[in-house]
C-alpha positions as CSV (number, residue, x, y, z in Angstrom):
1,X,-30.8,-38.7,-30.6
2,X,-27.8,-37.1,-29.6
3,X,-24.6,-39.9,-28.9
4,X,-23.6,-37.4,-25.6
5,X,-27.2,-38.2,-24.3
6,X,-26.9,-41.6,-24.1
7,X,-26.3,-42.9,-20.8
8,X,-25.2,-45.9,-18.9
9,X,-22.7,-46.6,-21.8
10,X,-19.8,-49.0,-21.6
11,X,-17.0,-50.2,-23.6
12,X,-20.0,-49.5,-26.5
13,X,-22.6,-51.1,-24.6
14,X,-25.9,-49.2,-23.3
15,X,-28.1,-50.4,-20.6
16,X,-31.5,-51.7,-21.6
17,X,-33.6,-49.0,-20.3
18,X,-31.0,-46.8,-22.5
19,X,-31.5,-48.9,-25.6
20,X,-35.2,-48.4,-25.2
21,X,-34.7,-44.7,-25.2
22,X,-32.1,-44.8,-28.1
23,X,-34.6,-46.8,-30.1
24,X,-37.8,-44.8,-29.7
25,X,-35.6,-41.7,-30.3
26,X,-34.4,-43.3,-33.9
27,X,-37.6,-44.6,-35.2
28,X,-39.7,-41.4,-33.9
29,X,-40.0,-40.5,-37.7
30,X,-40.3,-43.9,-39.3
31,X,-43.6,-45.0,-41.1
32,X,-43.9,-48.3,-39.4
33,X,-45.2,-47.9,-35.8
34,X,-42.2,-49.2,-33.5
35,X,-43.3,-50.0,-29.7
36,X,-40.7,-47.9,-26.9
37,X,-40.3,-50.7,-24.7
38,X,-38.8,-53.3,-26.7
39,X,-35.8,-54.6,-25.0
40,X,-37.4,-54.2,-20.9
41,X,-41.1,-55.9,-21.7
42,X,-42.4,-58.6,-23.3
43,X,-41.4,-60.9,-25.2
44,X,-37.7,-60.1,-24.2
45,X,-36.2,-61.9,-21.9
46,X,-32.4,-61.5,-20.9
47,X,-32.8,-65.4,-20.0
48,X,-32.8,-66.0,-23.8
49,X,-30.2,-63.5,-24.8
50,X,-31.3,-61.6,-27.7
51,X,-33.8,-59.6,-29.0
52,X,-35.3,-59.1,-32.5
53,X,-36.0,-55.6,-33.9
54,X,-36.8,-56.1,-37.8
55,X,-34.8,-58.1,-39.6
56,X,-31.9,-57.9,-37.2
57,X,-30.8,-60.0,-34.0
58,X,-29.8,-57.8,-31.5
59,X,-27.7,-59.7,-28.8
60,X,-27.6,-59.4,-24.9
61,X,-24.3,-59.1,-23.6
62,X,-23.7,-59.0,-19.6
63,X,-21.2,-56.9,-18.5
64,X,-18.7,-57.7,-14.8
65,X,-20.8,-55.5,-13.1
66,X,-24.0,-57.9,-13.5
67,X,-25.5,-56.1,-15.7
68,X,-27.3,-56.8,-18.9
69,X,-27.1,-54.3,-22.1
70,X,-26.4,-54.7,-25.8
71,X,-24.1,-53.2,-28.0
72,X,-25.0,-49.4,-29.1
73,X,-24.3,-50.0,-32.7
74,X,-26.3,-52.7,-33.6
75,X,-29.4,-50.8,-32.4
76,X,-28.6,-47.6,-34.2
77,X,-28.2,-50.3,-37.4
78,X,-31.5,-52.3,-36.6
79,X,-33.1,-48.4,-36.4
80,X,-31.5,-47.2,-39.8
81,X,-33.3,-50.6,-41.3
82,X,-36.8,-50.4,-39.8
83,X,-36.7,-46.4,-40.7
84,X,-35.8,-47.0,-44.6
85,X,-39.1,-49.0,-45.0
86,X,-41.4,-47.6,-47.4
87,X,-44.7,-48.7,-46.7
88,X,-48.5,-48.3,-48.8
89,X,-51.2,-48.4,-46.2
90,X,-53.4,-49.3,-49.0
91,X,-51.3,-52.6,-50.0
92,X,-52.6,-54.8,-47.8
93,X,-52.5,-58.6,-47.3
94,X,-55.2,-60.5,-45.2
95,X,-53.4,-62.4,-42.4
96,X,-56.2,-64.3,-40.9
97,X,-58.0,-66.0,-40.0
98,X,-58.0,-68.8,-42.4
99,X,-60.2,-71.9,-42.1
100,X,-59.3,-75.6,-41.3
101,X,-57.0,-76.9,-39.2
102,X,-54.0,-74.8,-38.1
103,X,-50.8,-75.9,-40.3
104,X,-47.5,-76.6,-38.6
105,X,-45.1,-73.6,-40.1
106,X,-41.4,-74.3,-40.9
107,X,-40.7,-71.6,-38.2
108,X,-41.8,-73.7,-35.1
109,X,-38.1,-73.2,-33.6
110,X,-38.3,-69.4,-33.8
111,X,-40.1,-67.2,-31.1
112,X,-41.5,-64.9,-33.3
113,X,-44.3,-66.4,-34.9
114,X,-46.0,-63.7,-35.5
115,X,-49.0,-64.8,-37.1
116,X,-50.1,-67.1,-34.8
117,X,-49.4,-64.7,-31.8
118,X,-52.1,-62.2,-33.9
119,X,-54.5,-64.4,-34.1
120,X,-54.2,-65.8,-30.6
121,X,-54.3,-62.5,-29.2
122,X,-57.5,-61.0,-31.4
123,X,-59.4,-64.4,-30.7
124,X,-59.2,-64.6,-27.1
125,X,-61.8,-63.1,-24.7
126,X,-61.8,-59.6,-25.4
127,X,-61.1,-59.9,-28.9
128,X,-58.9,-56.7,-30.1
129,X,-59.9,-54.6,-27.2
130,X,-57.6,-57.0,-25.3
131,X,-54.9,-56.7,-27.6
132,X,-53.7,-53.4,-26.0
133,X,-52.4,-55.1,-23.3
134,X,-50.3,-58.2,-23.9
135,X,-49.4,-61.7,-21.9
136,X,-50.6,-61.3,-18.5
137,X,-51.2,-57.2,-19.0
138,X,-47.6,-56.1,-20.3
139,X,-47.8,-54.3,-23.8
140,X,-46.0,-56.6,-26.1
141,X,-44.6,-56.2,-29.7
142,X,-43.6,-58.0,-33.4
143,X,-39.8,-57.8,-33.4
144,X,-40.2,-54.0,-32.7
145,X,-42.9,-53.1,-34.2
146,X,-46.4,-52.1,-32.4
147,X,-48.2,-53.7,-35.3
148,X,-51.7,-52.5,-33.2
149,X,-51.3,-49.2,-34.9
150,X,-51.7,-50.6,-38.7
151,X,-53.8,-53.7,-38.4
152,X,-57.2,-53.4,-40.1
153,X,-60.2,-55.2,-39.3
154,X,-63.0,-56.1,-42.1
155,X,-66.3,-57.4,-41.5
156,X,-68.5,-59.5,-44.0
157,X,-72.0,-59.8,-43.5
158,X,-71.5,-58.6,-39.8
159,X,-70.2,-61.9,-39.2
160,X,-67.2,-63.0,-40.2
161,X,-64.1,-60.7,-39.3
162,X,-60.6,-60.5,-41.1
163,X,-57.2,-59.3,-40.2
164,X,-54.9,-57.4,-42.6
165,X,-51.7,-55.3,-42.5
166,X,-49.5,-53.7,-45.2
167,X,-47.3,-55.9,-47.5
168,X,-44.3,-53.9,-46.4
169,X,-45.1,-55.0,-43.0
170,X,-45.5,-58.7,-43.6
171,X,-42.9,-59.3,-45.5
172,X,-40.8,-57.3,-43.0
173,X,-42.3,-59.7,-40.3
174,X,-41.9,-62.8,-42.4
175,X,-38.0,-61.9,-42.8
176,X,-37.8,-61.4,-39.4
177,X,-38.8,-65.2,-38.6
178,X,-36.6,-66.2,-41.1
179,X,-33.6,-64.2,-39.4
180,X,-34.5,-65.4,-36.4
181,X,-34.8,-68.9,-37.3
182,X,-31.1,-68.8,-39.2
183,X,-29.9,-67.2,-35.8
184,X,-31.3,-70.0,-33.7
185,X,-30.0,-72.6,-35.3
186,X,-26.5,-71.4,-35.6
187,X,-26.3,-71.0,-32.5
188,X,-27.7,-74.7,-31.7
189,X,-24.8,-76.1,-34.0
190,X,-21.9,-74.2,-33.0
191,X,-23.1,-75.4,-29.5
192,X,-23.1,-78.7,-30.3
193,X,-19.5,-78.5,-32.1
194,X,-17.8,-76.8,-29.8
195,X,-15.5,-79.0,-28.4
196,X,-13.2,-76.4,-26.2
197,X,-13.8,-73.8,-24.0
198,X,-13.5,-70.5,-26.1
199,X,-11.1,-67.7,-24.6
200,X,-13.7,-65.3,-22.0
201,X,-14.1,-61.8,-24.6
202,X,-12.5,-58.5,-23.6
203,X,-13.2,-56.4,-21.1
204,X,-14.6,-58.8,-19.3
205,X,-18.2,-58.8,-20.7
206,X,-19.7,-62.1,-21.1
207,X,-22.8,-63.6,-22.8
208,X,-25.8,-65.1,-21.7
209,X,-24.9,-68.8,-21.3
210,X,-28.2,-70.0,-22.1
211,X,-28.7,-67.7,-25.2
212,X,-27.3,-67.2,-28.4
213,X,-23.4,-66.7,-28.6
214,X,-21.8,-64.1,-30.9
215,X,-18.5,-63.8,-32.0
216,X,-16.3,-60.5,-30.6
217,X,-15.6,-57.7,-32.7
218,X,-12.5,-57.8,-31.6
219,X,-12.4,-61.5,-33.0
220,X,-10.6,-61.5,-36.7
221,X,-13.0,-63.4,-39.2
222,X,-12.6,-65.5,-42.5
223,X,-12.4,-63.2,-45.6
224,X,-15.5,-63.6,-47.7
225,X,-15.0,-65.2,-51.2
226,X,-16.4,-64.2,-54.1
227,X,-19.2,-66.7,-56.2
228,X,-17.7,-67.9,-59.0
229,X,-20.6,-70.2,-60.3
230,X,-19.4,-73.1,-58.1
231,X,-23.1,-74.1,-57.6
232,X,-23.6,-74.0,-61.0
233,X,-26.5,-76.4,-62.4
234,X,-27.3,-77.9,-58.9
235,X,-31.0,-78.7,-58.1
236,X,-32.4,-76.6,-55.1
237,X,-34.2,-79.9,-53.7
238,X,-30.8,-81.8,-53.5
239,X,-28.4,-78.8,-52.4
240,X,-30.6,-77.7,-50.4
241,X,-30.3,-80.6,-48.3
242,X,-26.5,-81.4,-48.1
243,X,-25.1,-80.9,-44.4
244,X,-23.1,-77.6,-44.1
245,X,-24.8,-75.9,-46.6
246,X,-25.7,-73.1,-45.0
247,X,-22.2,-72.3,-43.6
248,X,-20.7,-72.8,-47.2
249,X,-23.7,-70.3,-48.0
250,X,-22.5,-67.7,-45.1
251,X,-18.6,-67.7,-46.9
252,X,-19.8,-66.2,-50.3
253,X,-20.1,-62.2,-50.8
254,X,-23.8,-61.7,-52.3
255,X,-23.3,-62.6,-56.3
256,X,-25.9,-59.7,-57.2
257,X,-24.2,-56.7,-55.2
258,X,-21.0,-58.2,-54.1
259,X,-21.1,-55.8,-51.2
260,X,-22.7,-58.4,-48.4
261,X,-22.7,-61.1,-47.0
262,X,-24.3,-64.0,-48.5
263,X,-27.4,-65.2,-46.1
264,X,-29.9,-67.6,-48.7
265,X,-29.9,-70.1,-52.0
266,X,-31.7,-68.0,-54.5
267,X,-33.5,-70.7,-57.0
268,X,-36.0,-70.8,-60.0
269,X,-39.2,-71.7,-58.4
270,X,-40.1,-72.9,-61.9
271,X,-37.1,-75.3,-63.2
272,X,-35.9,-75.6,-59.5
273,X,-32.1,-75.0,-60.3
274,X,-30.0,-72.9,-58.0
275,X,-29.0,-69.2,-59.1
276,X,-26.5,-68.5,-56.7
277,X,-25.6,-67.1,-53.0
278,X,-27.3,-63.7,-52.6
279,X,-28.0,-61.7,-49.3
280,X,-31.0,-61.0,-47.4
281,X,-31.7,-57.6,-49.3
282,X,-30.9,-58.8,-52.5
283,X,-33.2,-61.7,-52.1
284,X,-35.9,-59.9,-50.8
285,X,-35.8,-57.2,-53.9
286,X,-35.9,-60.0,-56.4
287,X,-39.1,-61.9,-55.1
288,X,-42.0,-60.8,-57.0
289,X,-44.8,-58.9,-55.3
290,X,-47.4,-61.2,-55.1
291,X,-50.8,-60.4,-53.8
292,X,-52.5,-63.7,-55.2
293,X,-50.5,-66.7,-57.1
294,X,-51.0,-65.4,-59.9
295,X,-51.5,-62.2,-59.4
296,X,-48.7,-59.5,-58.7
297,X,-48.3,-55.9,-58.1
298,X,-45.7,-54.0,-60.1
299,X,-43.8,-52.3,-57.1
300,X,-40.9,-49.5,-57.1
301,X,-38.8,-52.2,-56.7
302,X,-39.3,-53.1,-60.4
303,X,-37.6,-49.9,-61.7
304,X,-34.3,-51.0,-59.9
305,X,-34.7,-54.4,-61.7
306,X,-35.4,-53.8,-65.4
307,X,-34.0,-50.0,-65.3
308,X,-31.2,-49.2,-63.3
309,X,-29.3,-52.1,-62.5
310,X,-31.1,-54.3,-65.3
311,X,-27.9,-56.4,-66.7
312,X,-26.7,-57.9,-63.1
313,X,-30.4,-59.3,-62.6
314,X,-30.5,-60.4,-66.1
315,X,-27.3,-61.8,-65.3
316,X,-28.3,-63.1,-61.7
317,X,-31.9,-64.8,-63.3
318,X,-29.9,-66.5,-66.4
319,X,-27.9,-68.2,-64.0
320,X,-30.7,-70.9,-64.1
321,X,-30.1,-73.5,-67.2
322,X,-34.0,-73.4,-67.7
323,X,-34.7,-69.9,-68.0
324,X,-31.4,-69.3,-69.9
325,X,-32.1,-72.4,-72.0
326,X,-35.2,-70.9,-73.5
327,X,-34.3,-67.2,-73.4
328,X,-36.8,-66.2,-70.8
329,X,-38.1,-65.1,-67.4
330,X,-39.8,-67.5,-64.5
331,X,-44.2,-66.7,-64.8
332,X,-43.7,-63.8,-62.9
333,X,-40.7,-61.7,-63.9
334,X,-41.9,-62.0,-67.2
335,X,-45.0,-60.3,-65.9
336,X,-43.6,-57.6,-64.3
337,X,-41.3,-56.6,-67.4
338,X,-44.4,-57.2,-69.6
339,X,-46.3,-54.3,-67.7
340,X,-43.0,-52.7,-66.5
341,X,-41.7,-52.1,-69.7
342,X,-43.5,-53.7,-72.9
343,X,-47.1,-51.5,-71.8
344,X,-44.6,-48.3,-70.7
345,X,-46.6,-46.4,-73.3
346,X,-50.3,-47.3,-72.6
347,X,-50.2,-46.7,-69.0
348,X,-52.0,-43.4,-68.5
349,X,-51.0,-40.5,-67.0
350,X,-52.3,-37.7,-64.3
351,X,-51.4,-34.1,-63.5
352,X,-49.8,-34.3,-60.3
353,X,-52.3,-32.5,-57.5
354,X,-49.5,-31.0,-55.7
355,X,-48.5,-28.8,-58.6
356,X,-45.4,-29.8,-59.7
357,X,-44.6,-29.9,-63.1
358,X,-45.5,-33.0,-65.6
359,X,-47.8,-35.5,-65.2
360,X,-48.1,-39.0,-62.5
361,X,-48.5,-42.2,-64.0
362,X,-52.0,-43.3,-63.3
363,X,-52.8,-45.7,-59.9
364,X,-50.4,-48.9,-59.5
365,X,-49.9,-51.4,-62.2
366,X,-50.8,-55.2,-61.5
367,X,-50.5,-57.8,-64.2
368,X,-52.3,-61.2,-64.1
369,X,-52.2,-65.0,-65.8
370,X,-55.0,-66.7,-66.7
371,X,-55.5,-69.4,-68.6
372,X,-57.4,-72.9,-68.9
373,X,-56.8,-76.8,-69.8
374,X,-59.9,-76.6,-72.4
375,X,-57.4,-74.2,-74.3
376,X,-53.9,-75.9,-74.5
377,X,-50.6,-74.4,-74.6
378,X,-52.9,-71.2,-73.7
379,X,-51.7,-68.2,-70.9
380,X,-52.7,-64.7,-71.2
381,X,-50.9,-61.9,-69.1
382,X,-53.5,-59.3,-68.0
383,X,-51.7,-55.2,-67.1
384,X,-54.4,-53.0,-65.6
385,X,-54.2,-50.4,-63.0
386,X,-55.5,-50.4,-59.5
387,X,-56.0,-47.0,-57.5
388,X,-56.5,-44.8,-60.7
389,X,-57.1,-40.9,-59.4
390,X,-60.3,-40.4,-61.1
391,X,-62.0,-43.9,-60.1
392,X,-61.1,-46.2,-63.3
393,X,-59.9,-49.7,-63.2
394,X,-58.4,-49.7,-66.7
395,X,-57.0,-52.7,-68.2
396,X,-54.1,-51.7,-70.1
397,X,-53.3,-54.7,-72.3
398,X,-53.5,-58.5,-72.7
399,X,-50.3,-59.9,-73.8
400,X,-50.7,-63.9,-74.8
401,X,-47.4,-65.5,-72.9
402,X,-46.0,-66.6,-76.0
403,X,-45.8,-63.2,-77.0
404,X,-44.5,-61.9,-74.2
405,X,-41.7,-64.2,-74.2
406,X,-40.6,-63.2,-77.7
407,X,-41.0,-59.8,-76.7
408,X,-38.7,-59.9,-73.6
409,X,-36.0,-62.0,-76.2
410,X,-35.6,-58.8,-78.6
411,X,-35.7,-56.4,-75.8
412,X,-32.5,-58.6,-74.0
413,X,-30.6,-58.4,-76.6
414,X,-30.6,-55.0,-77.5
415,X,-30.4,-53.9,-73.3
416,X,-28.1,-56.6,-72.2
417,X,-26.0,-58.8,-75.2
418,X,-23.9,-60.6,-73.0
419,X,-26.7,-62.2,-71.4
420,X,-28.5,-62.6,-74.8
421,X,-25.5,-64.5,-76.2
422,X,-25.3,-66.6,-73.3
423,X,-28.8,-67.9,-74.2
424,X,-30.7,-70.0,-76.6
425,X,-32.0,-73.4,-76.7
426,X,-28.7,-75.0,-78.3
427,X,-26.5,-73.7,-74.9
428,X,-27.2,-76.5,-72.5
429,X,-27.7,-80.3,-73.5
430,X,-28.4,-82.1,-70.2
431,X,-31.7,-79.5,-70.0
432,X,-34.8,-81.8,-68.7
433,X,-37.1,-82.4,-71.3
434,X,-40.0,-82.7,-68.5
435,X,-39.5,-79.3,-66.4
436,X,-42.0,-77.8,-63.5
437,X,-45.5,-76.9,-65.4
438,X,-45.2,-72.9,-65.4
439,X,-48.4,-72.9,-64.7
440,X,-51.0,-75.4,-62.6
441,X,-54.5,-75.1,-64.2
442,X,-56.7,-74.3,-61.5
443,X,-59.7,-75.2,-63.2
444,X,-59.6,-78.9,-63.8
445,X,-57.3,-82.0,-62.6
446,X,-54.2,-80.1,-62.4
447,X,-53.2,-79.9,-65.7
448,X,-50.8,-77.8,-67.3
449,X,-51.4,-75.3,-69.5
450,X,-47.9,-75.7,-71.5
């Protein structure tokens, strides 16, 4: 969309019907369906003062005149995000509905919630024939998107109905809570520690006075710092904790691409130390693709990891004492390199239909763990490959952990020797001798399997 189209602009702000028009222009193209109206019908509400298109908080601003718009630029930048999705309509993840009682989610401050607004909407009367419509007959959307267009429905047995939508599109939605749940409640503390009345902003626009407050870009900030390993050897369950935390969090630049700002506490899941500050994106690329626990797909996102930028996330994943200690990976980023790199040469390949020259590697990797108490100190890494071209579901290999792990050792320090030098079981003496199990053994009393 052309910038002389837009109208009702001011000072850089558009009018809401304008921003709706600027954001179904931007996101015509993009594979995940965006709704048009997303700033004019439910669930915004000028009354709350922002709105939530992907991953980003868009904020309502109200001008002298009385009326309510938002700043041009961050919905062009909320428009450039959504459009740069990639997303596998085949990759999907079943989001309900799940038996028992309904949990109570971290997320109960945020508005999003959008699982549970899913499943209220497909099992009330109507079922999804009702879900065109939203609340009280206004369409409705997920932070943006018109998720309508890409939810599948299975039956089994002609009884029982599931709900799934692509693993782009989840995770997208599950970030979004989380932004929206980091917006909320800085906004709740810097309203409760604000002890003066802060200067009105310039050209006299004003916020929503019950809604979230932003600071003017006209407003100089602190200068992020870089990380420097001040969180060095911390436990995640006690930092974690500490009050502040997340504002001490917010000064760092990310300490994988030192570009952005610092949003989260990335940690080892497995030896539960903190790795360091690292920003929404970064965070995001380094969490393994799950589609069960202990099952994960080998995604694109795997070439940037152990290919192209291999040494800072080597770098970034030794930062952890426990994985450093013992010259390895946590479970499942020793998985992914395992199919990624050390069964490179089994995977198949295809002639590519469209007639290009060379040959496709065959389908979509996914590598497995299995294992069992009966067989201690036992765990065996299955690669096979999902979606091959001619019908196959081959399994590549079946690498025994211990394996693997020596494996990945020689490999690191031939691709990255800093790293490798760093390492070794003689680096760190305060190590605990009684870590998280690796794995749980989900056929008996919860053993370990090592």
């Amino acid at each position: 969309m052309s910038e002389r189209v837009i109208a009702g602009r001011a000072g850089g702000l558009i009018t809401l019907g304008a921003a709706d028009a600027l954001w179904a222009g931007l996101t015509a193209d993009s594979v995940v369906p965006t709704a048009s109206t997303v700033f004019t019908c439910f669930p915004a509400d000028v009354r709350v003062g922002y709105v939530l298109l992907g991953q980003r908080v868009v904020a309502m601003v109200k001008a002298s005149g009385g009326a309510w718009g938002v700043w041009e630029v961050e919905v062009r930048r909320a428009a450039v995000e959504l459009s740069a999705l990639e997303m596998d309509r085949r990759d999907l993840v079943r989001i309900g509905p799940f038996g028992g009682a309904p949990k109570q989610e971290h997320d109960e401050g945020t508005r999003l919630r959008w699982r549970r607004r899913i499943t209220r909407e497909l099992q009330g009367p109507g079922g999804p024939e009702r879900t065109a419509r939203g609340e009280g007959g206004r369409p409705s959307h997920l932070a943006g998107i018109d998720w309508r267009q890409i939810l599948v429905e299975q039956t089994r047995d002609r009884t029982a109905r599931t709900w799934w939508l692509p693993r782009a599109v989840v995770r997208l939605l599950d970030a979004a809570e989380h932004t929206e749940t980091q917006w909320l409640h800085a906004t709740r503390t810097r309203q409760a520690n604000t002890a003066v009345t802060e200067p009105p902003s310039p050209h006299g626009q004003t916020q929503a006075t019950d809604g979230p407050q932003t600071t003017s870009r006209d407003r100089p900030t602190a200068p992020l710092r870089p990380y420097n390993g001040e969180l060095q050897g911390h436990l995640y369950s006690t930092l974690s904790r500490k009050p502040g935390i997340s504002r001490k969090v917010a000064g760092w630049t990310c300490a994988v691409c030192h570009t952005a700002p610092a949003a989260v506490l990335d940690h080892c899941h497995e030896h539960g130390y903190v790795r360091a500050p690292v920003c929404h994106s970064c965070n995001t690329q380094e969490r393994p693709d799950h589609l069960y626990s202990n099952d994960i797909r080998v995604a694109n996102h795997y070439t940037r990891l152990f290919d192209t930028h291999t040494a800072d996330w080597l770098r970034h994943w030794h930062r952890c004492p426990g994985c450093r200690a013992r010259t390895t990976l946590p479970l499942p980023h020793l998985a992914a390199w395992t199919a990624h790199v050390a069964c490179r040469s089994q995977r198949p390949t295809h002639r590519d239909p469209r007639g290009s020259r060379g040959r496709k590697p065959c389908g979509a990797l996914r590598v497995s763990w299995t294992g069992s108490h009966n067989a201690p100190r036992s765990c065996l890494l299955t690669v096979a490959v999902d979606f091959c071209p001619s019908g196959e579901h081959r399994v590549l290999a079946q690498v025994p952990y211990r394996e693997a792990a020596e494996r990945f050792g020689t490999w690191l320090a031939e691709t990255a020797p800093a790293v490798a030098a760093a390492a070794g079981p003689d680096r760190l003496d305060g190590l605990p001798a009684h870590f998280r199990p690796v794995i749980a053994d989900t056929s008996g009393e919860g053993l370990s399997l090592f």
